[in-house]
PDB file of N, CA, C, O and CB in Angstrom:
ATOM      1  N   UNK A   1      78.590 102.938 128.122  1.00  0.00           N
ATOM      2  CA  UNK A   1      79.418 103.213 126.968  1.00  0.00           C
ATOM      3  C   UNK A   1      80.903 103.296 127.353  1.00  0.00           C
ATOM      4  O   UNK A   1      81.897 102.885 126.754  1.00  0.00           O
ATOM      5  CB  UNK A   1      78.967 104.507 126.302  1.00  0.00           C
ATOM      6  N   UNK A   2      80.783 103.897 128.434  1.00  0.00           N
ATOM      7  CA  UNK A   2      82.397 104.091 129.061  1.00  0.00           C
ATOM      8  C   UNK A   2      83.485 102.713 129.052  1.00  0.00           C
ATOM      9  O   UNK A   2      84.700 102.666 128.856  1.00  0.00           O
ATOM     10  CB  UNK A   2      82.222 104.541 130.840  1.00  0.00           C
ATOM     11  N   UNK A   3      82.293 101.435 129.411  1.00  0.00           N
ATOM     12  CA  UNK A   3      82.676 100.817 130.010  1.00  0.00           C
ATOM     13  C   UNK A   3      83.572  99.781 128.685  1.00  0.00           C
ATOM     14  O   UNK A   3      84.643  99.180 128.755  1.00  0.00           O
ATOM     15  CB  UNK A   3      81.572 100.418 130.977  1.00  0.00           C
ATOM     16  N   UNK A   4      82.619  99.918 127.594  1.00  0.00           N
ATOM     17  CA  UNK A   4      83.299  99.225 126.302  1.00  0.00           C
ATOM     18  C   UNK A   4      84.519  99.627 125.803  1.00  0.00           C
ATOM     19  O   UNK A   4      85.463  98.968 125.366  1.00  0.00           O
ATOM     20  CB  UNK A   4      82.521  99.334 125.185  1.00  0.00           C
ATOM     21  N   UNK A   5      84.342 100.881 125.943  1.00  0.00           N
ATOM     22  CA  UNK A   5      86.000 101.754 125.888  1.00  0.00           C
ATOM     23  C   UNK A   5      86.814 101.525 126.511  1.00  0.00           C
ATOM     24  O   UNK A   5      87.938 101.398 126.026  1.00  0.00           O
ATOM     25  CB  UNK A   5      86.193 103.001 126.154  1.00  0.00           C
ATOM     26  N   UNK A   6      86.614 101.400 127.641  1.00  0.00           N
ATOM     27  CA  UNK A   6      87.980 101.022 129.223  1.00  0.00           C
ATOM     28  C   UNK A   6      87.609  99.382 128.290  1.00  0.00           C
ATOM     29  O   UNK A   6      88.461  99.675 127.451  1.00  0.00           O
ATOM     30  CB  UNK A   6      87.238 101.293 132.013  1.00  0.00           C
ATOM     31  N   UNK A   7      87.238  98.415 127.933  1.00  0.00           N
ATOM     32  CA  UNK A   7      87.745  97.131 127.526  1.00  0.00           C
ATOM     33  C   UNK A   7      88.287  97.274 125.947  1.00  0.00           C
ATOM     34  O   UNK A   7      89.071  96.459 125.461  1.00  0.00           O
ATOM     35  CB  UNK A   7      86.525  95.986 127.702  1.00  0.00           C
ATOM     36  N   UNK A   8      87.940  98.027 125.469  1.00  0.00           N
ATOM     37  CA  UNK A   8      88.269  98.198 123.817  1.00  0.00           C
ATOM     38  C   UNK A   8      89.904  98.666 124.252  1.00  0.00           C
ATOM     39  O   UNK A   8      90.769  97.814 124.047  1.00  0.00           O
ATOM     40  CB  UNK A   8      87.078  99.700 122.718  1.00  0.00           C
ATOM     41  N   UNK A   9      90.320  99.959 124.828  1.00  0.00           N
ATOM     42  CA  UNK A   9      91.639 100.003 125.271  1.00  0.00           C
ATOM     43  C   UNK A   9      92.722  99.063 126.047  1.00  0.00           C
ATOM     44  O   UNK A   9      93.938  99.203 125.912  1.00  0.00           O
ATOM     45  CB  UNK A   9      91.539 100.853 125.854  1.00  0.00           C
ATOM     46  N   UNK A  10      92.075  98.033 126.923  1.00  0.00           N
ATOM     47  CA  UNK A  10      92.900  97.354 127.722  1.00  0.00           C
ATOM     48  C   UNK A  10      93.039  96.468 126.815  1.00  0.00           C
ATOM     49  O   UNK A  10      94.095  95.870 127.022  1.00  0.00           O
ATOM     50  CB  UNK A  10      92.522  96.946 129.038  1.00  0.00           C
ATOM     51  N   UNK A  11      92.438  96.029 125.796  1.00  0.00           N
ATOM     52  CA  UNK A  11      92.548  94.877 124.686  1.00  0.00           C
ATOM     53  C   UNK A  11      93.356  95.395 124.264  1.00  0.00           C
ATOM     54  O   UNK A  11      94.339  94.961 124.863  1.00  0.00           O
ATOM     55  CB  UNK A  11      91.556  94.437 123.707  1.00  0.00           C
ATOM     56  N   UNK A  12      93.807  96.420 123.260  1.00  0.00           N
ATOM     57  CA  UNK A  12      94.332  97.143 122.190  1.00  0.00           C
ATOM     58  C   UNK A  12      95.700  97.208 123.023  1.00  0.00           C
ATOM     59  O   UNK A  12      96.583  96.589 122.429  1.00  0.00           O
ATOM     60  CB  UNK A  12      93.500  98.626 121.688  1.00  0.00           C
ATOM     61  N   UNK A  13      96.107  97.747 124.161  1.00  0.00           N
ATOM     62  CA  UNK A  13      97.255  97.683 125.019  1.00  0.00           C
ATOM     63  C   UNK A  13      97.815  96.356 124.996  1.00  0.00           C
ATOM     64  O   UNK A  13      98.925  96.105 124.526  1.00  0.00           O
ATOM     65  CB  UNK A  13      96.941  98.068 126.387  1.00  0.00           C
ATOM     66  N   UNK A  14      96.934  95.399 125.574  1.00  0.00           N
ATOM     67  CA  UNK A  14      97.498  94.081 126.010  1.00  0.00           C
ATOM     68  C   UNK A  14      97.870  93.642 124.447  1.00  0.00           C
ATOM     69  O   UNK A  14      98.964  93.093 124.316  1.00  0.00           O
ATOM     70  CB  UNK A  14      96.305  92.962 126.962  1.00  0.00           C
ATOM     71  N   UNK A  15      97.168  93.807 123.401  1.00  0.00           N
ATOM     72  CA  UNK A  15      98.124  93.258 121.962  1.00  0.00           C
ATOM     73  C   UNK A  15      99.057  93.838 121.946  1.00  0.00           C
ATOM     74  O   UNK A  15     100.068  93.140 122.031  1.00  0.00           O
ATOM     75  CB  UNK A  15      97.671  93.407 120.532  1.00  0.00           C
ATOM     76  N   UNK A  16      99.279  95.366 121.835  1.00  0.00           N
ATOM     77  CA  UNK A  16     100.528  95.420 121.833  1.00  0.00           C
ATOM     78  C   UNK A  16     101.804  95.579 122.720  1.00  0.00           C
ATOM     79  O   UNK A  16     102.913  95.949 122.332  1.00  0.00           O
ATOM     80  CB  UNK A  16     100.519  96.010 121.276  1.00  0.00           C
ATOM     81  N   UNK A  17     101.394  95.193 124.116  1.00  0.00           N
ATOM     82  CA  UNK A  17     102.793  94.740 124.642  1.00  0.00           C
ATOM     83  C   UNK A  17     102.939  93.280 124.202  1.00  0.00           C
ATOM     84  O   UNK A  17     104.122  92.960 124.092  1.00  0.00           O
ATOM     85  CB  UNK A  17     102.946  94.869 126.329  1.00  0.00           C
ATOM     86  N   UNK A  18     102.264  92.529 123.985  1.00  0.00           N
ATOM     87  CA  UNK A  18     102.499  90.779 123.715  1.00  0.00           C
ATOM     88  C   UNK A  18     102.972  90.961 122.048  1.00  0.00           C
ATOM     89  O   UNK A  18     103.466  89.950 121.548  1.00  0.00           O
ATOM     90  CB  UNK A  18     100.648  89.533 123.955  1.00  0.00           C
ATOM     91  N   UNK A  19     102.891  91.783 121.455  1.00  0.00           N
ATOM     92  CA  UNK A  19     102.926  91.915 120.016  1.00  0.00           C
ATOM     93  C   UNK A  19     104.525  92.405 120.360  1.00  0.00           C
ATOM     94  O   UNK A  19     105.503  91.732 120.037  1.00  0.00           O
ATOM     95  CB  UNK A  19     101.645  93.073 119.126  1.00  0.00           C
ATOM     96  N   UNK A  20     104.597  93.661 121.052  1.00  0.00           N
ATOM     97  CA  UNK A  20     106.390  93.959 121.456  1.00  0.00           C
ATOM     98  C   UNK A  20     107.373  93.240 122.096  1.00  0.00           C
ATOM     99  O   UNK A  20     108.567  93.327 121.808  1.00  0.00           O
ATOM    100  CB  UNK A  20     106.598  94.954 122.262  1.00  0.00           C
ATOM    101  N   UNK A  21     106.748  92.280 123.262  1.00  0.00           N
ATOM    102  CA  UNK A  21     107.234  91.301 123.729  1.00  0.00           C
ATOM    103  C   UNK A  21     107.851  90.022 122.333  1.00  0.00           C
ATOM    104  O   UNK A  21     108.891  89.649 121.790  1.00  0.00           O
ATOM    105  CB  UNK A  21     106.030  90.872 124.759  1.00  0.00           C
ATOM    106  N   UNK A  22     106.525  89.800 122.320  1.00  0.00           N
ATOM    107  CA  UNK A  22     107.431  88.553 120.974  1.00  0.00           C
ATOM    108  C   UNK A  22     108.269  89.228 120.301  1.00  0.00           C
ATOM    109  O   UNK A  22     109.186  88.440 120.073  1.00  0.00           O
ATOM    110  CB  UNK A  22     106.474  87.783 119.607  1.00  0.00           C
ATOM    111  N   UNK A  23     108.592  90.551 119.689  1.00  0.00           N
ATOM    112  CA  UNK A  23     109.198  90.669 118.650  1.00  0.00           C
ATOM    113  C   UNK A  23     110.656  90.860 119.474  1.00  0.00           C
ATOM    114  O   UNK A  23     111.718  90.833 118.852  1.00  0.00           O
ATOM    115  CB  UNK A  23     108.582  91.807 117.646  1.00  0.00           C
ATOM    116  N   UNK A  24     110.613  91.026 120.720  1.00  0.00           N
ATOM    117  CA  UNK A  24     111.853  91.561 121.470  1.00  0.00           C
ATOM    118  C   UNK A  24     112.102  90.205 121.793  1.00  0.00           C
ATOM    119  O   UNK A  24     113.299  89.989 121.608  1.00  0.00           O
ATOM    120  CB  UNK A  24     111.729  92.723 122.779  1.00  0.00           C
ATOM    121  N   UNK A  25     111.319  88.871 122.319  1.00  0.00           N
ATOM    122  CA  UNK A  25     112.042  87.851 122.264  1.00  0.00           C
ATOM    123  C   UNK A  25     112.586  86.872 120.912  1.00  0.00           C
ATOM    124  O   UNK A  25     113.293  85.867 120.987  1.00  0.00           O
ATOM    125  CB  UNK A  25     111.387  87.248 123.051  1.00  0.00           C
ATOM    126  N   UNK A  26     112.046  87.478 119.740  1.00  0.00           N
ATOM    127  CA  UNK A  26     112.507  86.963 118.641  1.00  0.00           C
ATOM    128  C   UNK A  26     113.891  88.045 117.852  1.00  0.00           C
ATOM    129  O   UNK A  26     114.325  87.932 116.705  1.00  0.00           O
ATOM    130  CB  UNK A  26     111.092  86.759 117.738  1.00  0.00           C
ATOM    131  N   UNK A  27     114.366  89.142 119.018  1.00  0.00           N
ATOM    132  CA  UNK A  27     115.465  89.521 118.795  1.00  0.00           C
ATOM    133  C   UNK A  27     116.215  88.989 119.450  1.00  0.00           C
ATOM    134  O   UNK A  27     117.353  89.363 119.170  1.00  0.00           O
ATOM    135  CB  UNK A  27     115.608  90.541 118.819  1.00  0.00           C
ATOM    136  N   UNK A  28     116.171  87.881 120.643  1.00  0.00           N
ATOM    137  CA  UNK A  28     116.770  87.605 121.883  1.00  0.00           C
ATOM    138  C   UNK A  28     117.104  86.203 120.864  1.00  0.00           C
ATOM    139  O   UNK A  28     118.283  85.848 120.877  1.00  0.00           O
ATOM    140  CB  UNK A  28     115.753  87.610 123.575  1.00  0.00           C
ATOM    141  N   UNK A  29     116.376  85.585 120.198  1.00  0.00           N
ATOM    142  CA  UNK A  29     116.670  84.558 119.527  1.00  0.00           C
ATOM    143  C   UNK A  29     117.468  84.580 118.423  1.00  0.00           C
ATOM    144  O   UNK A  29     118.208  83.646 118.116  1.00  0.00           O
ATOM    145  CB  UNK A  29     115.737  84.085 119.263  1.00  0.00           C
ATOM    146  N   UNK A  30     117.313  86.014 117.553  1.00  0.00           N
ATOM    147  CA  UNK A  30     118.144  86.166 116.279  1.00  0.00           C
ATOM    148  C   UNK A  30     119.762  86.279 117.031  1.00  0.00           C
ATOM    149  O   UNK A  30     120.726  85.638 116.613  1.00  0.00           O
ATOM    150  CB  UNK A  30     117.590  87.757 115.237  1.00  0.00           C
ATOM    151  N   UNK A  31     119.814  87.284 118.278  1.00  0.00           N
ATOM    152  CA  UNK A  31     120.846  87.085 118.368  1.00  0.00           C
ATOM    153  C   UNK A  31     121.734  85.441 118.934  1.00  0.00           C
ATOM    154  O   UNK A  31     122.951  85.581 119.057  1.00  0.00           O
ATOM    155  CB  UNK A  31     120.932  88.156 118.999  1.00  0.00           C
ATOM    156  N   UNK A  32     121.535  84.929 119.047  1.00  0.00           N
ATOM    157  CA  UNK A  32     121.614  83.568 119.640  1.00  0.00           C
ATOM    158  C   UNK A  32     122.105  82.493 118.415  1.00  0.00           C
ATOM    159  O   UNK A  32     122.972  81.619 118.450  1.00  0.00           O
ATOM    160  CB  UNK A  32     120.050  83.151 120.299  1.00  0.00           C
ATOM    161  N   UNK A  33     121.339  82.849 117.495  1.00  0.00           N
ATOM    162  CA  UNK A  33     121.089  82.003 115.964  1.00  0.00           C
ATOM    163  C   UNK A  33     121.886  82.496 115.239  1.00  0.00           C
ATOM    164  O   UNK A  33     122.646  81.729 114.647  1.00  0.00           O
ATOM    165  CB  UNK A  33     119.720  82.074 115.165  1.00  0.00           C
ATOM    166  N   UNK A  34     121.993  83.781 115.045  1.00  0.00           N
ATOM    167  CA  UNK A  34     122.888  84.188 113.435  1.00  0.00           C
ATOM    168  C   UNK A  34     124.665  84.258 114.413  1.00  0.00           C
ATOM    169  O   UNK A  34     125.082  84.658 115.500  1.00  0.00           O
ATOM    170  CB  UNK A  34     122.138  86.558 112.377  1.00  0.00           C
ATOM    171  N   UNK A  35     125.264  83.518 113.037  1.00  0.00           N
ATOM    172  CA  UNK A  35     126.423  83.278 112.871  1.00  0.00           C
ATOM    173  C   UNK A  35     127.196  84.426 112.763  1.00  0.00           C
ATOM    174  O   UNK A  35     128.209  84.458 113.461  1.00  0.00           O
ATOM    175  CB  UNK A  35     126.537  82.522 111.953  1.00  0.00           C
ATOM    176  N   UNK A  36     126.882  85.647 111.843  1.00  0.00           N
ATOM    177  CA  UNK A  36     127.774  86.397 111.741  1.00  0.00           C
ATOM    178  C   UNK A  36     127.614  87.357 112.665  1.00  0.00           C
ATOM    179  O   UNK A  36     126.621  87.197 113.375  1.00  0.00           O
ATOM    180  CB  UNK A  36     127.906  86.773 110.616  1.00  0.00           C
ATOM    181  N   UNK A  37     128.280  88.315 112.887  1.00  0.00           N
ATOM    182  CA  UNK A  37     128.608  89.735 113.796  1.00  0.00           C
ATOM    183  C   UNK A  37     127.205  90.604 113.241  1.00  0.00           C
ATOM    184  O   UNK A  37     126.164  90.909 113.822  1.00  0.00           O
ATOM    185  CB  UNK A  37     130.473  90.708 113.286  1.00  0.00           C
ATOM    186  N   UNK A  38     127.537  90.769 112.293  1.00  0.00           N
ATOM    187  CA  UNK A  38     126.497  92.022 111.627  1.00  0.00           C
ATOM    188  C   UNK A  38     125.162  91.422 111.228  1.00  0.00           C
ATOM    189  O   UNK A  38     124.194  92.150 111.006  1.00  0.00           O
ATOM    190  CB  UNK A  38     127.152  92.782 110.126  1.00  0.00           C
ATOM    191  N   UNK A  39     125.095  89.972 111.127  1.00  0.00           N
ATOM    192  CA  UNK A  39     123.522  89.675 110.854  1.00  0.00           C
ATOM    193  C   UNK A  39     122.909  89.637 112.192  1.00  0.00           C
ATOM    194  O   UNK A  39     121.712  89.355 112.240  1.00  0.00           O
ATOM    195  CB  UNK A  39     123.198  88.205 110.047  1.00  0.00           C
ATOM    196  N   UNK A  40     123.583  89.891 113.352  1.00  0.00           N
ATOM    197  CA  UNK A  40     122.963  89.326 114.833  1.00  0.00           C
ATOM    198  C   UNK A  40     123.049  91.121 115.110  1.00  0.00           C
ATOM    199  O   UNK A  40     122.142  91.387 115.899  1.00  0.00           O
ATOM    200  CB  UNK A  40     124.205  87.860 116.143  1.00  0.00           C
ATOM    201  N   UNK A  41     123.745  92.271 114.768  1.00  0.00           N
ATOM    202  CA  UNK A  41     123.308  93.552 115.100  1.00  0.00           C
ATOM    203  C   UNK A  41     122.276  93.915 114.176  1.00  0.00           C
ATOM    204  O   UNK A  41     121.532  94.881 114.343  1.00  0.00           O
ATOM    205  CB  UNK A  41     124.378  94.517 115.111  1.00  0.00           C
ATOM    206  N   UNK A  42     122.240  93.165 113.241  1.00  0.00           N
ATOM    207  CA  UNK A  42     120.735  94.046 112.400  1.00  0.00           C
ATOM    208  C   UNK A  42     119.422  92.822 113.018  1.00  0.00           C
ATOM    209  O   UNK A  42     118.218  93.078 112.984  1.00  0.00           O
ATOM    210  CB  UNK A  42     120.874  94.023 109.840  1.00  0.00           C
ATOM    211  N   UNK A  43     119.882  91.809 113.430  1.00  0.00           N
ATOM    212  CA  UNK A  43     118.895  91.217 114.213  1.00  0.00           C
ATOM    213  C   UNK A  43     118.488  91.702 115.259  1.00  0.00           C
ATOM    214  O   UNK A  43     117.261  91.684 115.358  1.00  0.00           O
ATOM    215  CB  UNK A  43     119.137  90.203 114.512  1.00  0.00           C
ATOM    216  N   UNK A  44     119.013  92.120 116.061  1.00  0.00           N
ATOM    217  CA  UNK A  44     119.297  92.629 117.410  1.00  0.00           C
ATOM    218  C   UNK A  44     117.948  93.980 116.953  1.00  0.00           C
ATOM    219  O   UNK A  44     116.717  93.997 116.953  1.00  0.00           O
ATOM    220  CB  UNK A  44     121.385  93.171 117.799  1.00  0.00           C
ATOM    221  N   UNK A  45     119.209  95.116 116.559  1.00  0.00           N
ATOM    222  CA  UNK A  45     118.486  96.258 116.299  1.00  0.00           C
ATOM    223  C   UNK A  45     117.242  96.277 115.670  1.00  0.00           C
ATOM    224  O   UNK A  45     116.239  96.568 116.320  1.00  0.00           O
ATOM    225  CB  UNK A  45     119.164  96.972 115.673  1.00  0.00           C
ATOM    226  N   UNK A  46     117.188  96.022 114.564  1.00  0.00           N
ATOM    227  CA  UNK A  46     116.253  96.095 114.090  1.00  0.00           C
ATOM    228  C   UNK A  46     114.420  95.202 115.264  1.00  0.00           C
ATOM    229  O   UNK A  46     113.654  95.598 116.143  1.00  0.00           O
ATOM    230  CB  UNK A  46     116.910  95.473 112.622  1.00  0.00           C
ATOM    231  N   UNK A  47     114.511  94.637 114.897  1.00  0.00           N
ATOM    232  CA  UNK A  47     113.338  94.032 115.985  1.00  0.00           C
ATOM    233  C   UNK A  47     113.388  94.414 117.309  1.00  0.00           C
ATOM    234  O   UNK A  47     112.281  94.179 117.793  1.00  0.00           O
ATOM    235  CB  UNK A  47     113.353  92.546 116.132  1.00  0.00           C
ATOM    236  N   UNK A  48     114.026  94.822 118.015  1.00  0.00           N
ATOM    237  CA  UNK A  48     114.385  95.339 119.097  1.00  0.00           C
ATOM    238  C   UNK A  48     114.064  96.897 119.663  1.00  0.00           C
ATOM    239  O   UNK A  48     113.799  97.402 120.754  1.00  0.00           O
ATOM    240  CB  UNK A  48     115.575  95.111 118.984  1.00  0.00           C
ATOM    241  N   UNK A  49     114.237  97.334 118.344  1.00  0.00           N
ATOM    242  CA  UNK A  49     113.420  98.383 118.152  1.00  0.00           C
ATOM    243  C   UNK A  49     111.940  98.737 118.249  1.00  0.00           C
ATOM    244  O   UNK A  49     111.360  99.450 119.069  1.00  0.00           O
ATOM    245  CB  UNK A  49     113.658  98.575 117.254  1.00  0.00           C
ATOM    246  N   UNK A  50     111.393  97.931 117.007  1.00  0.00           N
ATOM    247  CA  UNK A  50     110.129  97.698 116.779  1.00  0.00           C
ATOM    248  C   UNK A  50     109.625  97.178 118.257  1.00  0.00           C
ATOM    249  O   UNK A  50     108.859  97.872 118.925  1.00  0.00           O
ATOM    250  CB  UNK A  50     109.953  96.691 115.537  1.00  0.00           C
ATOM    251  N   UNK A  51     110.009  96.179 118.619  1.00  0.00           N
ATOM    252  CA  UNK A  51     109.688  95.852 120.122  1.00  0.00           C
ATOM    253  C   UNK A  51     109.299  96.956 121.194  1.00  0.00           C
ATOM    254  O   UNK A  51     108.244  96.951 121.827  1.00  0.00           O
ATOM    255  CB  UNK A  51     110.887  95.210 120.677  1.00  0.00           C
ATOM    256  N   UNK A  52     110.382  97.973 121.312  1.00  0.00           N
ATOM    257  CA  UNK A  52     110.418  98.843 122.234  1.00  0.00           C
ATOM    258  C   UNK A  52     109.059  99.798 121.887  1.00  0.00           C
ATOM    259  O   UNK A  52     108.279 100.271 122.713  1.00  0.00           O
ATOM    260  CB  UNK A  52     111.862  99.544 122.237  1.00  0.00           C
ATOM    261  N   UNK A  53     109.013  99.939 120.378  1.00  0.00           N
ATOM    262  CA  UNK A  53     107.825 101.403 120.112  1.00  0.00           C
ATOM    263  C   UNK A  53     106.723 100.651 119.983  1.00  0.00           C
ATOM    264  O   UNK A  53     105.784 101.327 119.563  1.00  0.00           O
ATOM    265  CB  UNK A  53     107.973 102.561 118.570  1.00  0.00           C
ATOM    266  N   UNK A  54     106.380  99.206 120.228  1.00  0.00           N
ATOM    267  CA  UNK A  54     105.256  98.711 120.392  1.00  0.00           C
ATOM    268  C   UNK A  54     104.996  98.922 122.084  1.00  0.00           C
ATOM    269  O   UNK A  54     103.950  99.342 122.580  1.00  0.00           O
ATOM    270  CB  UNK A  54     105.266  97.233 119.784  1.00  0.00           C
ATOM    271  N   UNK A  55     106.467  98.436 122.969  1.00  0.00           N
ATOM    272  CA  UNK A  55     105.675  98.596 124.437  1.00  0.00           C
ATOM    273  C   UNK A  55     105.389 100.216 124.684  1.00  0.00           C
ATOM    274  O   UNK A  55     104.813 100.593 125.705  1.00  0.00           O
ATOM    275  CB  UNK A  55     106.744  97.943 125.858  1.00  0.00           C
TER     276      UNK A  55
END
């Protein structure tokens, strides 16, 4: 029983660093892409965030 748990958790982990990862490289991209000052800090921040409290 133990053993489904230690794989039910390492699954559930590994989504969400790959789930925080993309969203932190799709802040790495907003900033890159948006034209203005303030659409590339709410790009930035915002997903960047979310990124971090997923890893």
């Amino acid at each position: 029983m133990m053993v489904v748990l230690d794989w039910i958790r390492l699954g559930l982990s590994a989504a969400f660093v790959l789930t925080g990862g993309l969203l932190m490289l799709g802040a790495a991209i907003g900033l890159l892409r948006f034209p203005d000052v303030f659409t590339r800090l709410h790009a930035g921040c915002v997903t960047m965030s979310a990124g971090v409290c997923l890893c």
